[in-house]
C-alpha positions in Angstrom: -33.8 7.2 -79.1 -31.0 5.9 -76.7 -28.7 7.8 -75.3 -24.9 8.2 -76.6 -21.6 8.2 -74.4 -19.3 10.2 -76.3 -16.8 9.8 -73.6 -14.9 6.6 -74.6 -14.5 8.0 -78.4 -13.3 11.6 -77.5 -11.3 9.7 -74.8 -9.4 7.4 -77.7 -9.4 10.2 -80.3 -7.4 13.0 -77.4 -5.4 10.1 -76.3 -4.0 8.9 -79.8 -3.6 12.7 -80.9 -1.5 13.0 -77.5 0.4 10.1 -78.5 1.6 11.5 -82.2 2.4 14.4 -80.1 4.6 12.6 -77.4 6.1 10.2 -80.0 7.2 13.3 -82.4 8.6 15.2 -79.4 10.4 12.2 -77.6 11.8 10.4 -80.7 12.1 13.0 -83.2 13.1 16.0 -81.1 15.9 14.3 -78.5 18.8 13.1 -78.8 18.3 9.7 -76.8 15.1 9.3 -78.6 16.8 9.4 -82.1 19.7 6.7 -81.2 16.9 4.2 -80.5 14.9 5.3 -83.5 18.1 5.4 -85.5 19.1 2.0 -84.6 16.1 0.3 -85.1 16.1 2.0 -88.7 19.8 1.0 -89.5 19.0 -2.6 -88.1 17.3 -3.4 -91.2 20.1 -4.7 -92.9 19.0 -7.9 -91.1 16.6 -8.5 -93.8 17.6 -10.6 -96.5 17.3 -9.5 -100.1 14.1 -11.5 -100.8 12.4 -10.5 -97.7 13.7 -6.7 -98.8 12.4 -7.0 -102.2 8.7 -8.7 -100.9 8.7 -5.0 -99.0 9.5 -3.2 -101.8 6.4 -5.4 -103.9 4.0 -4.5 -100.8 4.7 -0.9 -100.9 3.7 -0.6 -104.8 0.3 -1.6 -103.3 0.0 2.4 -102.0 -0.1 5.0 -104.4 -2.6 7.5 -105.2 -4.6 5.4 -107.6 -4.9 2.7 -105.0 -6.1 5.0 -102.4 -8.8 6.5 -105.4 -10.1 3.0 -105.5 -10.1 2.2 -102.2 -12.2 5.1 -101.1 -14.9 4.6 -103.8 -15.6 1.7 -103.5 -16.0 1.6 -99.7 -17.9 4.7 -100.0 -20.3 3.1 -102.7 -20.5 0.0 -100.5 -22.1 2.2 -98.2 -24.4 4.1 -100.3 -25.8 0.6 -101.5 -26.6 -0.5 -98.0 -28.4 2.9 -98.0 -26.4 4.2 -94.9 -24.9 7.8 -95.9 -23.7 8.4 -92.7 -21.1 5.3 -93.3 -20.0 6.4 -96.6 -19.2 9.8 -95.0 -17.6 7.9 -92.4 -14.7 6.1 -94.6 -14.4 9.8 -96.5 -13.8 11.2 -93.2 -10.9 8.8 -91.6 -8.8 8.1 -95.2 -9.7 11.4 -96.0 -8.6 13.3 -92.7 -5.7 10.8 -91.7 -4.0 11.4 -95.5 -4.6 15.6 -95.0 -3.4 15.1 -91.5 0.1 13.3 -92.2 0.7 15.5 -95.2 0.3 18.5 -93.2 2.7 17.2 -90.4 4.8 16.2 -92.6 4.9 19.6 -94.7 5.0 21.6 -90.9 7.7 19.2 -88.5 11.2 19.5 -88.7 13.4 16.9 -87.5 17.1 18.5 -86.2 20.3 16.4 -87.0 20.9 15.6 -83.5 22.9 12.5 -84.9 26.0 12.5 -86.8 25.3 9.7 -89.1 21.8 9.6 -89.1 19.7 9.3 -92.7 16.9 10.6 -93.8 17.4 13.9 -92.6 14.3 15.4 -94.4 10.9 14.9 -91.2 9.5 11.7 -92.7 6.8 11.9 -89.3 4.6 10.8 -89.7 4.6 7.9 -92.7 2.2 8.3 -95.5 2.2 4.8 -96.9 1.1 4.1 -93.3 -1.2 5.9 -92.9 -3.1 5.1 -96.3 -2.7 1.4 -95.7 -4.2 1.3 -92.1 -7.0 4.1 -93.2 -8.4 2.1 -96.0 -8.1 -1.2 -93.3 -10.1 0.9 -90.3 -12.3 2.8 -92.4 -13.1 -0.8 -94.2 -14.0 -1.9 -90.5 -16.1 0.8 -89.8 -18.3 0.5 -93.3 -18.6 -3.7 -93.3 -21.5 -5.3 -92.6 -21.9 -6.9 -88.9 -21.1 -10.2 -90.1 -17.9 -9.9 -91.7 -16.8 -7.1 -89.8 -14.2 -9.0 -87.4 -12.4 -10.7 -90.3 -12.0 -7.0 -91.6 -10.9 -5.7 -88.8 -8.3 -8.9 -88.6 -7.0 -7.9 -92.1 -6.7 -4.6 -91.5 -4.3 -5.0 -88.9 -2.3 -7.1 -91.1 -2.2 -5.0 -93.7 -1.5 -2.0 -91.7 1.1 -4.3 -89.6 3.0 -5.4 -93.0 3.5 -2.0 -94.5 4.4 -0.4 -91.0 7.4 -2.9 -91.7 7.6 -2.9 -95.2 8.2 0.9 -94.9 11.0 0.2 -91.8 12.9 -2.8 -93.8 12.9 -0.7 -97.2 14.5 2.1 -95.6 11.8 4.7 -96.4 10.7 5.6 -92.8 11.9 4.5 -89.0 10.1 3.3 -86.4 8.5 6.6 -85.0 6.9 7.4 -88.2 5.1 4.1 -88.7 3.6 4.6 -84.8 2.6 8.5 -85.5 0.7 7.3 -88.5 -1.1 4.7 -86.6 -2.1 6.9 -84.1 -3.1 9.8 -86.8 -5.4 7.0 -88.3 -7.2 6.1 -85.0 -7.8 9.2 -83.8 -9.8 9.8 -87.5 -11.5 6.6 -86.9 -12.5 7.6 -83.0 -14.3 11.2 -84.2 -16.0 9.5 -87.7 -17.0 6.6 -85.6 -18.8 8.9 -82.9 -20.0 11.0 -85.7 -22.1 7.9 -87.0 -22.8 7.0 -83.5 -24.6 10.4 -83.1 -26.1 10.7 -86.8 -28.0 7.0 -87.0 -27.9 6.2 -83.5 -31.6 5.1 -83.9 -30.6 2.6 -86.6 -27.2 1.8 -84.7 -26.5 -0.4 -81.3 -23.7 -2.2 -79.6 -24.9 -5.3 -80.6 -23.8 -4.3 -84.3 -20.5 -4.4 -83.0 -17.9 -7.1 -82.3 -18.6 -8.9 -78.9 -16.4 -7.7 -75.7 -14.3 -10.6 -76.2 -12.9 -9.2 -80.1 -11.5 -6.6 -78.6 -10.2 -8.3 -75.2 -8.5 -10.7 -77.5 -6.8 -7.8 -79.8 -5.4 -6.0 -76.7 -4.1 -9.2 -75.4 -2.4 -10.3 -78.4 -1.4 -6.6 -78.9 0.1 -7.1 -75.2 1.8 -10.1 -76.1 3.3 -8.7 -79.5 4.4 -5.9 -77.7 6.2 -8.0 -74.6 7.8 -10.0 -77.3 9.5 -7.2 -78.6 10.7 -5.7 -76.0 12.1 -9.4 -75.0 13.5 -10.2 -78.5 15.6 -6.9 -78.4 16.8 -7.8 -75.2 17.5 -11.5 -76.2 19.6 -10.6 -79.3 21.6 -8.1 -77.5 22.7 -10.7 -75.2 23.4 -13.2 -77.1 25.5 -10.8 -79.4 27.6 -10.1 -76.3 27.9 -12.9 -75.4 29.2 -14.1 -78.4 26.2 -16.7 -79.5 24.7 -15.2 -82.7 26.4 -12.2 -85.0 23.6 -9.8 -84.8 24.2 -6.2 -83.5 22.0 -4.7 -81.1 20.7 -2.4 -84.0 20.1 -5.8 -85.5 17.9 -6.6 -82.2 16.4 -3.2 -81.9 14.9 -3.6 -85.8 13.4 -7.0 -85.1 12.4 -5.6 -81.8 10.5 -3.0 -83.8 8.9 -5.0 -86.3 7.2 -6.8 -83.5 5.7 -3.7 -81.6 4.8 -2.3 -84.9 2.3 -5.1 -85.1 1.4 -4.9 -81.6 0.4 -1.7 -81.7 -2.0 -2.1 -84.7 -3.5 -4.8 -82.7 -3.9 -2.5 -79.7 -5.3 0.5 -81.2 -7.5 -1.7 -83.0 -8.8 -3.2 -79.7 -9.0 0.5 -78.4 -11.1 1.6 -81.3 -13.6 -1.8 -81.5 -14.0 -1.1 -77.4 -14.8 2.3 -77.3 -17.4 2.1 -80.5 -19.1 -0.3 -78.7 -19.5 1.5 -75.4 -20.3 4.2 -77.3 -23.6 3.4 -77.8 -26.0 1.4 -75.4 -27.6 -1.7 -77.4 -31.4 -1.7 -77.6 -33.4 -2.6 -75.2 -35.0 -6.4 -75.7 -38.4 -6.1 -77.6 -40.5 -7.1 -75.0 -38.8 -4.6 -72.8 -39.2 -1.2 -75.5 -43.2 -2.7 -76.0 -44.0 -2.2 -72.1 -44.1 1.4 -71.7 -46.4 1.9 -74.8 -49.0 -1.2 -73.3 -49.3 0.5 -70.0 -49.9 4.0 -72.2 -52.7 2.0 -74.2 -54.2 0.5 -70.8 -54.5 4.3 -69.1 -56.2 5.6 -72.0 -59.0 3.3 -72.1 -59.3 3.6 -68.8 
């Protein structure tokens, strides 16, 4: 039986719960942190009316039924490949995530630190969120090795296109689409090391994307994120400068479609990394036959 290293899941699971924590009290609970949420919200009026009713269209994808489906039949997938410990797995992060937002939701307040701020009512975390980008991780965590890394691609597209959806439909701002992301991968980071500890016999690294999935999520997580930050800057300064009619809240919305994505990407980097360093991959075969050759050899000694 090999030994697991807990460390890198606890590690993502205290870090991502620290991050719905810093996110809530930075952008929820100040003053500063509410004009840039706030503008980023009211920049949505860049979208035009198509690309506002295609959001509206994706979001009717999340509702109660869906999320019903969703979990049965990854959970049933599961119990057909004979691996319980999986189906309790995607029970455990769409089930947990959902209770977790819903309960933050229920238990925040968010103060009217803005005079014409919306959506006054604590929309932090965002459930539509947090269902899409559940049923997309959890779906990671339950496919088989060889179509797990075009899962784990859609589910950060799915997850990535509601975050927006949500932002361009007016339903939730920015803060709430990144406190359900984190919510979700802090789920997936204690059921994953949960199933690391209950068939780690049956379980190895090698069952999990190579090094270079993840490396090539974080860097095109980096890169979605630096283009963000740059778009915002570059549509601000053209605005003043008289080149384009866009607003800075105009900027600050595209700006935040972009990191909205490249966080997904990130956290799904994060989460692929640390399952894999979780749990050591087997030893070759020659290698695990050695010890018990040598055993055979002394005793007929």
């Amino acid at each position: 039986m090999r030994r697991v290293n807990p460390l890198p899941l606890l590690a993502l699971a205290f870090g991502c719960a620290g991050a719905v924590v810093a996110t809530y009290a930075v952008l929820v609970r100040t003053h500063r942190g509410q004009r840039i949420d706030q503008g980023a919200f009211d920049g949505r009026a860049l979208a035009t009316a198509s690309a506002h009713d295609a959001a509206q269209q994706l979001l009717t994808t999340i509702s109660v039924g869906t999320l019903a489906l969703a979990t049965a039949v990854l959970v049933a997938q599961a119990l057909l490949r004979r691996r319980l410990a999986l189906a309790l797995v995607a029970g455990t992060v769409i089930g947990g995530a959902v209770l977790t937002t819903e309960l933050l939701q229920r238990t925040l307040t968010r103060p009217d630190l803005l005079i014409d701020g919306r959506l006054y009512e604590n929309s932090f975390p965002s459930g539509h969120v947090t269902v899409a980008f559940a049923i997309g991780v959890a779906a990671t965590l339950v496919a088989p090795p060889r179509v797990r890394r075009l899962v784990s691609v859609l589910a950060v597209a799915y997850g990535s296109a509601v975050g927006i959806a949500v932002i361009a439909a007016g339903w939730h701002r920015p803060s709430d689409v990144a406190g359900a992301l984190f919510v979700v991968t802090a789920w997936a980071a204690l059921a994953g090391l949960a199933d690391t500890l209950l068939e780690r016999r049956r379980a190895g690294a090698a069952s999990w994307p190579q090094p270079a999935v993840a490396r090539s999520y974080l860097v095109l997580g980096g890169v979605l994120l630096a283009a963000g930050y740059a778009v915002t800057l570059a549509i601000v300064g053209a605005g003043r400068a008289g080149a384009i009619d866009w607003t800075a809240v105009n900027g600050a919305f595209a700006g935040a479609c972009v990191t909205v994505a490249g966080v997904a990407a990130v956290l799904m980097a994060a989460l692929l990394a640390a399952l894999r360093a979780a749990l050591p991959a087997r030893a070759p075969a020659r290698r695990r036959a050695a010890p018990a050759r040598a055993a055979r050899r002394r005793a007929t000694r």
